[in-house]
ZAGU-710787 format. One record per atom (N, C-alpha, C): chain; atom name; residue number from 1; x, y, z. Coordinates in nm, 3 decimals, m for minus. Example, Ala and Ser with C-alpha at 12.3 -4.5 7.8 and 13.67 -1.06 7.14 Angstrom:
// ZAGU-710787
 unit site pos       u       v       w
    A    N   1   1.319  m0.569   0.780
    A   CA   1   1.230  m0.450   0.780
    A    C   1   1.320  m0.330   0.780
    A    N   2   1.285  m0.225   0.708
    A   CA   2   1.367  m0.106   0.714
    A    C   2   1.290   0.003   0.787
This chain:
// ZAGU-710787
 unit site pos       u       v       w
    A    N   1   0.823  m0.477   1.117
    A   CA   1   0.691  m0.440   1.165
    A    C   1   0.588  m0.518   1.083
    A    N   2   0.476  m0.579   1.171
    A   CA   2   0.370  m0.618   1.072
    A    C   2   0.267  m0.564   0.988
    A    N   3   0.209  m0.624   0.928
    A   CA   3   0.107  m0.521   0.875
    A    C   3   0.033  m0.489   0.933
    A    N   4  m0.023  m0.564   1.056
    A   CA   4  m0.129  m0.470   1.155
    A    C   4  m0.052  m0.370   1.238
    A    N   5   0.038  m0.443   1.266
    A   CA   5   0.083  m0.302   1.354
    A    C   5   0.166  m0.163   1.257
    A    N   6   0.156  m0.242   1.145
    A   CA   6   0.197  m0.076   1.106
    A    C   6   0.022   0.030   1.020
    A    N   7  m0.065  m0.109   1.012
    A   CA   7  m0.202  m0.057   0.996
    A    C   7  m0.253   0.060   1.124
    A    N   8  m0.246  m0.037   1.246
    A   CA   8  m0.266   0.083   1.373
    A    C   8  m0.184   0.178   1.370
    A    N   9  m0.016   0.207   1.346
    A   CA   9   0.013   0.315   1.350
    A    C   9  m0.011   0.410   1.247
    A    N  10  m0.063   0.394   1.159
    A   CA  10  m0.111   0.491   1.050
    A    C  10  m0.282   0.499   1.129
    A    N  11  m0.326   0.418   1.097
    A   CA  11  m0.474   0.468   1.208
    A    C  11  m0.469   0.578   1.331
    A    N  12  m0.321   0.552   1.397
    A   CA  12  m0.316   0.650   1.540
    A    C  12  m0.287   0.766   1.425
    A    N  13  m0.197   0.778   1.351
    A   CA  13  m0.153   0.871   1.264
    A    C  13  m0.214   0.968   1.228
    A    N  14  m0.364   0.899   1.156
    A   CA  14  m0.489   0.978   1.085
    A    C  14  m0.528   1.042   1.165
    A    N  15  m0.579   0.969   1.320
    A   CA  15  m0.639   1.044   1.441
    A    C  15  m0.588   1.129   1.477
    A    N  16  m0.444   1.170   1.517
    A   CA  16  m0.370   1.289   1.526
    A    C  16  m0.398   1.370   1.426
    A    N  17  m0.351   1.351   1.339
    A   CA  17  m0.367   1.444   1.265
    A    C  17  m0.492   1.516   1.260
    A    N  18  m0.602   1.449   1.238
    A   CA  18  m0.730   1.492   1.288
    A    C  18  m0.743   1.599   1.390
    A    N  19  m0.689   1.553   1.474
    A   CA  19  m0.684   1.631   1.608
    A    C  19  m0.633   1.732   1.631
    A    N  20  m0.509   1.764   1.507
    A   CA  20  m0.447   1.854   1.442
    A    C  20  m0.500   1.941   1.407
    A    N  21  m0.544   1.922   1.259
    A   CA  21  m0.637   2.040   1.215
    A    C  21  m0.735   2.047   1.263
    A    N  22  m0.860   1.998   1.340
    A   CA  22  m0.937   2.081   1.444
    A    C  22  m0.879   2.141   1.510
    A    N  23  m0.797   2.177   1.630
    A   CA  23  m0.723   2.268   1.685
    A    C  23  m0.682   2.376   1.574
    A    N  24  m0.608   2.350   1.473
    A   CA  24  m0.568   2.498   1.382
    A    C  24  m0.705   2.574   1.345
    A    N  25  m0.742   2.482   1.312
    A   CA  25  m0.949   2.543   1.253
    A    C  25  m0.960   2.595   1.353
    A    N  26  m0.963   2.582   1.509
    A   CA  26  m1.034   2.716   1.612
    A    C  26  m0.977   2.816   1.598
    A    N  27  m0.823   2.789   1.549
    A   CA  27  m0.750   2.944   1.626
    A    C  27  m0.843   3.063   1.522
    A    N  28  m0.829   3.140   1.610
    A   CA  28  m0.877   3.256   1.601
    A    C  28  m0.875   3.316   1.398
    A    N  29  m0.755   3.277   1.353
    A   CA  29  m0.673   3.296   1.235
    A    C  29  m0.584   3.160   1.183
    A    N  30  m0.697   3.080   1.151
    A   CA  30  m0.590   2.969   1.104
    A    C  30  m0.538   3.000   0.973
    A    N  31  m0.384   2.894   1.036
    A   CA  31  m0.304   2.944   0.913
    A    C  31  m0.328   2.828   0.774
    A    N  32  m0.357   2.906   0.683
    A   CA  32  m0.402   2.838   0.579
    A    C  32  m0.291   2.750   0.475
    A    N  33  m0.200   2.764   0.537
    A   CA  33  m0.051   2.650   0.486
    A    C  33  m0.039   2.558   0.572
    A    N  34  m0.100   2.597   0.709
    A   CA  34  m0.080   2.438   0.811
    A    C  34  m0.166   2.364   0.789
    A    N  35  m0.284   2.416   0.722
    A   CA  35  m0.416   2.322   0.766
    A    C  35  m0.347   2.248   0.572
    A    N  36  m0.333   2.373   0.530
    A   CA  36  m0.315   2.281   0.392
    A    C  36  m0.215   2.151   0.395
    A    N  37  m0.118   2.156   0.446
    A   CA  37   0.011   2.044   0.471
    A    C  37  m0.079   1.928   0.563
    A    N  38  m0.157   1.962   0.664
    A   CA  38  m0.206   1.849   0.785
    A    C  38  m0.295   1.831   0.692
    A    N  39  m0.403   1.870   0.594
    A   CA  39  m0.487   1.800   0.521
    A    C  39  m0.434   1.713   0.418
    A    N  40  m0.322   1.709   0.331
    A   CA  40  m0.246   1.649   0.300
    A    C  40  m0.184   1.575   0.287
    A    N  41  m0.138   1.566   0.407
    A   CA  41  m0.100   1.445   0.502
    A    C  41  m0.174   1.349   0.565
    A    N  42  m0.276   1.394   0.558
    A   CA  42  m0.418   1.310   0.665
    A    C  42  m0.436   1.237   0.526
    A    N  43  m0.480   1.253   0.465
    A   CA  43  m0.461   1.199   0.325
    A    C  43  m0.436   1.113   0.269
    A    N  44  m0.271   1.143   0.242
    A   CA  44  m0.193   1.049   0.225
    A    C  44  m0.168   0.926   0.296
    A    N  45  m0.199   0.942   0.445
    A   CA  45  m0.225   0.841   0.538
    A    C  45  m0.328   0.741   0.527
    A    N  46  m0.431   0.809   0.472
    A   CA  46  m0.580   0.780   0.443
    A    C  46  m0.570   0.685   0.317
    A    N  47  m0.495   0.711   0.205
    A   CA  47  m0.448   0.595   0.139
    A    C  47  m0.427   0.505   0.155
    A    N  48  m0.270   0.561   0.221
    A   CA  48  m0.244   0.426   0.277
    A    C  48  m0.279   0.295   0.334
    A    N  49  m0.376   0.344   0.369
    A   CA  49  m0.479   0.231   0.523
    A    C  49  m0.569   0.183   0.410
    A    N  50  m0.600   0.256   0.332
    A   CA  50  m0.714   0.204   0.218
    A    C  50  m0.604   0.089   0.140
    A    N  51  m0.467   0.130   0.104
    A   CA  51  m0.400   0.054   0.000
    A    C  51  m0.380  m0.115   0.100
    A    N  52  m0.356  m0.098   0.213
    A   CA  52  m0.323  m0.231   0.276
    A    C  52  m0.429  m0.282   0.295
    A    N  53  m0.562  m0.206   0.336
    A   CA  53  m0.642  m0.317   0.355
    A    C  53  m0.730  m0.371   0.239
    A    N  54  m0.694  m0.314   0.102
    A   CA  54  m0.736  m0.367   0.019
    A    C  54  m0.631  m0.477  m0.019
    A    N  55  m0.516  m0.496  m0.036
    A   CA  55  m0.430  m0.582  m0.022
    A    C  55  m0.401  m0.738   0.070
    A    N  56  m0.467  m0.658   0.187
    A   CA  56  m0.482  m0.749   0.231
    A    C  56  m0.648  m0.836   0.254
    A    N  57  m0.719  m0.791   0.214
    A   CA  57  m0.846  m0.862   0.154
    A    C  57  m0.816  m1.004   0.051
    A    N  58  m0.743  m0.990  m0.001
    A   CA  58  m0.703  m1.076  m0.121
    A    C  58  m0.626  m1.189  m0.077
């Protein structure tokens, strides 16, 4: 895989996830271990995209 295309799939990644915890945030009673793990994860993704495209700047 290249680095852009594995740049976009972490980009689609973040967006899901996104899309993720808004949906848990409406329910009525969100559960406060899902949103904690999907914030987490959004995250860690969020790195990621920061670590390559600083990498690849250079």
């Amino acid at each position: 895989m290249s680095i852009e295309a594995h740049l976009e799939s972490l980009l689609r990644k973040h967006g899901t996830l996104e899309s993720q915890i808004s949906t848990a945030m409406s329910r009525p009673v969100p559960d406060s271990v899902e949103l904690t793990q999907l914030k987490r994860e959004k995250l860690r993704v969020k790195e990621e995209i920061e670590r390559i495209r600083t990498a690849t700047r250079h």
